[in-house]
C-alpha positions as protocol buffer text, in pm:
chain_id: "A"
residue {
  index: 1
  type: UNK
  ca { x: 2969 y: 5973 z: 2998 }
}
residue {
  index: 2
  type: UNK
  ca { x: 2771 y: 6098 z: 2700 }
}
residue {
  index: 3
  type: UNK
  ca { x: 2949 y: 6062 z: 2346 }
}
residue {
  index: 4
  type: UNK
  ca { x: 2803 y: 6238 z: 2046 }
}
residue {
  index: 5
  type: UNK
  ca { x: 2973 y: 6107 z: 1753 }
}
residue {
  index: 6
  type: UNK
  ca { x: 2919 y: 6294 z: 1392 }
}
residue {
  index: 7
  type: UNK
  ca { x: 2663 y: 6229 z: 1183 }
}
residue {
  index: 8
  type: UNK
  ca { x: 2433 y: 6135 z: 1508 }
}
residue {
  index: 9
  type: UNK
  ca { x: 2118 y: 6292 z: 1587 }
}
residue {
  index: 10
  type: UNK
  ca { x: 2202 y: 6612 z: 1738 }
}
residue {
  index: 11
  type: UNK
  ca { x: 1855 y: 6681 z: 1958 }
}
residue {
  index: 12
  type: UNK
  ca { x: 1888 y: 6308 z: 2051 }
}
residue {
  index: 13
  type: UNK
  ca { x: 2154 y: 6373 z: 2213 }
}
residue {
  index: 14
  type: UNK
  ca { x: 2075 y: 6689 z: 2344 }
}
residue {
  index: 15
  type: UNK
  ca { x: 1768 y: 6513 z: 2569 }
}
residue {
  index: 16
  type: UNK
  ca { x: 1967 y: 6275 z: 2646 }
}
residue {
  index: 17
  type: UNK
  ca { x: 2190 y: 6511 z: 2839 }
}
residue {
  index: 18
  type: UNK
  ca { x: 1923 y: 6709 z: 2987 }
}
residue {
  index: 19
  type: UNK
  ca { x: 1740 y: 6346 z: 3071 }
}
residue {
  index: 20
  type: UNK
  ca { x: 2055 y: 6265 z: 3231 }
}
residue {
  index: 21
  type: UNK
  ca { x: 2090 y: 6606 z: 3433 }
}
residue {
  index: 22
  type: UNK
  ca { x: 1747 y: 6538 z: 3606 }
}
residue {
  index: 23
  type: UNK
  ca { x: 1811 y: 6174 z: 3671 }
}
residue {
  index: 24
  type: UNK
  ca { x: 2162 y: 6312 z: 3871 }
}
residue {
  index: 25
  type: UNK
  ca { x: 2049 y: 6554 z: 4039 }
}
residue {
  index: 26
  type: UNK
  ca { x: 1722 y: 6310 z: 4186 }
}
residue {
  index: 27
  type: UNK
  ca { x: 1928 y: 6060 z: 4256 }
}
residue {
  index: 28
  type: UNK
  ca { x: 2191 y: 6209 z: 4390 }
}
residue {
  index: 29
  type: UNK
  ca { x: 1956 y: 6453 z: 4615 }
}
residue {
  index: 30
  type: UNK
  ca { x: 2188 y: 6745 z: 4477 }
}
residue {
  index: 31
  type: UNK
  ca { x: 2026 y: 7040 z: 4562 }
}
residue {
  index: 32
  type: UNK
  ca { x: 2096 y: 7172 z: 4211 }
}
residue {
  index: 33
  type: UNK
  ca { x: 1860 y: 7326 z: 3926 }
}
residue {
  index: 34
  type: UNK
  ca { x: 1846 y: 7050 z: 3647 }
}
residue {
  index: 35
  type: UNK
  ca { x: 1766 y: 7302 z: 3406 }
}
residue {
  index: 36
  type: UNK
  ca { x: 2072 y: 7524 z: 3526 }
}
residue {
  index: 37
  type: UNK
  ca { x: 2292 y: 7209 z: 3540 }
}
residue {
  index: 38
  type: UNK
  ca { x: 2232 y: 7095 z: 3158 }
}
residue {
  index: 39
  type: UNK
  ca { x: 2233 y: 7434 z: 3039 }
}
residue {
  index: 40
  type: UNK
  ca { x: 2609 y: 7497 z: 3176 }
}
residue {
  index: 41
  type: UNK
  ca { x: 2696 y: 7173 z: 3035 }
}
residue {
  index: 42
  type: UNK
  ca { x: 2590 y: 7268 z: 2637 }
}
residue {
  index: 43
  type: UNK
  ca { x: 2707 y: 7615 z: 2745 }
}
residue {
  index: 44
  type: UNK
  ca { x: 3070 y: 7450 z: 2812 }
}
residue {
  index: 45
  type: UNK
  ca { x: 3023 y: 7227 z: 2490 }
}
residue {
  index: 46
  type: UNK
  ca { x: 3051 y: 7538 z: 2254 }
}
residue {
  index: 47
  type: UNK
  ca { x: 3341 y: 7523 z: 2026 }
}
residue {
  index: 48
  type: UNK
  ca { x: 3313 y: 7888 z: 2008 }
}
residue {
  index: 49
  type: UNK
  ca { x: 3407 y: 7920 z: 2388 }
}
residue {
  index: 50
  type: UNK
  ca { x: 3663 y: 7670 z: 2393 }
}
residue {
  index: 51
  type: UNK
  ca { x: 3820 y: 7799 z: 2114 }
}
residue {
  index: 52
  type: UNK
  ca { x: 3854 y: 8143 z: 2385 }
}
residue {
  index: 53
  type: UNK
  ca { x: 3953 y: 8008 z: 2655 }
}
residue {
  index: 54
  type: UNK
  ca { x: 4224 y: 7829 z: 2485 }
}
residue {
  index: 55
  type: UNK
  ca { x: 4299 y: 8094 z: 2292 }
}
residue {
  index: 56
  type: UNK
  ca { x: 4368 y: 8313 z: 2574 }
}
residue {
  index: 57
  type: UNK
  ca { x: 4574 y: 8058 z: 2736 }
}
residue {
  index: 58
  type: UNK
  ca { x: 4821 y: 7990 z: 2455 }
}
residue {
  index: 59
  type: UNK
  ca { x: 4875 y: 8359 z: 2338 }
}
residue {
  index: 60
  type: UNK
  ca { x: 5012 y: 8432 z: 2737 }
}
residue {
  index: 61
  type: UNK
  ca { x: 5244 y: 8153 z: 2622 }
}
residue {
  index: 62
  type: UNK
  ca { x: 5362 y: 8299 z: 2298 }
}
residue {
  index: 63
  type: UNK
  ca { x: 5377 y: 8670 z: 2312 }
}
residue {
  index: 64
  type: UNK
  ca { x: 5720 y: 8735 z: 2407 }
}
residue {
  index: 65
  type: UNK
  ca { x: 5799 y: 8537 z: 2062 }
}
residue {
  index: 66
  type: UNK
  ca { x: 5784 y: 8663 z: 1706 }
}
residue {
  index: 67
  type: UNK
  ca { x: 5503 y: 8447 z: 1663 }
}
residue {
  index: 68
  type: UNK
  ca { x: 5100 y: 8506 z: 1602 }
}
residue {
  index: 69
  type: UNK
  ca { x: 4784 y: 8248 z: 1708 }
}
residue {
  index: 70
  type: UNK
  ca { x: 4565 y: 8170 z: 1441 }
}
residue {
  index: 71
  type: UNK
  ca { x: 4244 y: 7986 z: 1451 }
}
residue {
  index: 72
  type: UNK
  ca { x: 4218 y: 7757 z: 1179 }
}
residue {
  index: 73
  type: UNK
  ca { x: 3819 y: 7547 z: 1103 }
}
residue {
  index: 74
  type: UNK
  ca { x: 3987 y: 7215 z: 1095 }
}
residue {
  index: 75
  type: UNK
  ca { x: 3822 y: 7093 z: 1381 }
}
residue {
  index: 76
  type: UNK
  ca { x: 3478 y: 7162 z: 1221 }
}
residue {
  index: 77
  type: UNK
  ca { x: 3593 y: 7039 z: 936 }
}
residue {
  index: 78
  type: UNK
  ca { x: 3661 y: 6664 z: 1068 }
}
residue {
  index: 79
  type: UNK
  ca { x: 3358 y: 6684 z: 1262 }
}
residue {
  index: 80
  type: UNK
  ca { x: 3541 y: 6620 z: 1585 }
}
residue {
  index: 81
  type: UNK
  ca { x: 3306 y: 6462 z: 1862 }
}
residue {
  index: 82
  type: UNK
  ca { x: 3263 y: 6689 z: 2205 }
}
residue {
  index: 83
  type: UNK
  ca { x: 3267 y: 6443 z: 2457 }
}
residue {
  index: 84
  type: UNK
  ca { x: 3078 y: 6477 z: 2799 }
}
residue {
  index: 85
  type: UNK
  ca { x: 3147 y: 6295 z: 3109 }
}
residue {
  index: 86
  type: UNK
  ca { x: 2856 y: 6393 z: 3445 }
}
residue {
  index: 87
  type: UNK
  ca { x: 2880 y: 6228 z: 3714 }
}
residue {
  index: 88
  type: UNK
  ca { x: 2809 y: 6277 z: 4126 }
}
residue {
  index: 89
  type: UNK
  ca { x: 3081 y: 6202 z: 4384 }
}
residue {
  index: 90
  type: UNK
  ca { x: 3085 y: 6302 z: 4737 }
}
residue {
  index: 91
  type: UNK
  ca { x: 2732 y: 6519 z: 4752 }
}
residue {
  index: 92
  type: UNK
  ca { x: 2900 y: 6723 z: 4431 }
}
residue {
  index: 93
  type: UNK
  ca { x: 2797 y: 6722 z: 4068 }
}
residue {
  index: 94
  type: UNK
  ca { x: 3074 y: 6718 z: 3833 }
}
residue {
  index: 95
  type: UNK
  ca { x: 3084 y: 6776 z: 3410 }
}
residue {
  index: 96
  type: UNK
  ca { x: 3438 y: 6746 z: 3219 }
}
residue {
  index: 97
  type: UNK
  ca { x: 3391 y: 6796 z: 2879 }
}
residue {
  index: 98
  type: UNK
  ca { x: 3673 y: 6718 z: 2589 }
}
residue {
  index: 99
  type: UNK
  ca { x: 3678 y: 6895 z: 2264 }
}
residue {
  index: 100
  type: UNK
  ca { x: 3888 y: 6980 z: 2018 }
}
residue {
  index: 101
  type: UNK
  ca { x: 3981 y: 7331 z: 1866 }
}
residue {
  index: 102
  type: UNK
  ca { x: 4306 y: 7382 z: 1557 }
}
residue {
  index: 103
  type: UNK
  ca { x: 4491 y: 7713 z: 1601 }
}
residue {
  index: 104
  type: UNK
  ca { x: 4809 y: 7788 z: 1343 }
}
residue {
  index: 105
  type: UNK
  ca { x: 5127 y: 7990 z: 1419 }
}
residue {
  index: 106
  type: UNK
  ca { x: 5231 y: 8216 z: 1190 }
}
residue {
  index: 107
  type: UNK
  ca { x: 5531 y: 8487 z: 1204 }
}
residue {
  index: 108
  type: UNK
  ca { x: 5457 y: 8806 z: 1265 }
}
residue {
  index: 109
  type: UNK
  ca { x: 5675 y: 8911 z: 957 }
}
residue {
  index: 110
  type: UNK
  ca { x: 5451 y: 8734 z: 720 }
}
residue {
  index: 111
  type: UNK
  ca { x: 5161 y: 8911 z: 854 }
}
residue {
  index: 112
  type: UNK
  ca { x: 5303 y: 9227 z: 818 }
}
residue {
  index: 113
  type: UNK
  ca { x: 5425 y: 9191 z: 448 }
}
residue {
  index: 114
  type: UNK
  ca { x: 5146 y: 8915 z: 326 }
}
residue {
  index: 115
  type: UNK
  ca { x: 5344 y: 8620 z: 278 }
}
C-alpha cells in the first residue's frame, strides 16, 4: 500500500498514487480507466466524506438515545495519516483506504440550555 505520513510531500504522493494506478491497471490488463481509478481513490481519501459516511452510520445508532453526534477537528489536528492499500486479485482492482475522523457526544439537554 501507499502511506502518506504528515509533514510528507503531499503532490509526491499524489503521483505516486496515480503512477501506481497506471502501473495496475497495465499490468494487471484491467480493463479500467487509470485516470477514473486514481481519481476514486483521492475521491475516497477525503476526510470530508468520511467524516459523512460515518456520520450517517453512527447517528442510525444513537437516535433513539438522548444523545447528539458532534464532529470535533481533532483528527486534523494530529495530522492523522490516510492510508491507501491498491492492489489486483482475481481480474479485479481493489482500494481500501483507512482514515481517521473524531466525533463527540453530547446530551441533548445541554444543547438545548447551553451548557
Amino acid at each position: 500500500g501507499v502511506h502518506t505520513v504528515p509533514g510528507s510531500n503531499y503532490y509526491g504522493t499524489l503521483r505516486l498514487l496515480q503512477d501506481l494506478s497506471v502501473q495496475l491497471c497495465q499490468m494487471n490488463d484491467l480493463p479500467l480507466n487509470p485516470k477514473a481509478v486514481y481519481e476514486s481513490i483521492v475521491c475516497r481519501t477525503s476526510r470530508a466524506v468520511a467524516a459523512g459516511d460515518a456520520y450517517s452510520k453512527l447517528k442510525r445508532i444513537i437516535k433513539s438515545s438522548n444523545l447528539s453526534l458532534v464532529r470535533t477537528d481533532e483528527a486534523a489536528a494530529r495530522a492523522v495519516p490516510c492510508e491507501i492499500e491498491v492492489f489486483e486479485s482475481k481480474g479485479d482492482l481493489h482500494a481500501s483506504v483507512s482514515t481517521t475522523v473524531s466525533f463527540g457526544l453530547v446530551r441533548n439537554a445541554d444543547l438545548l440550555y447551553g451548557k
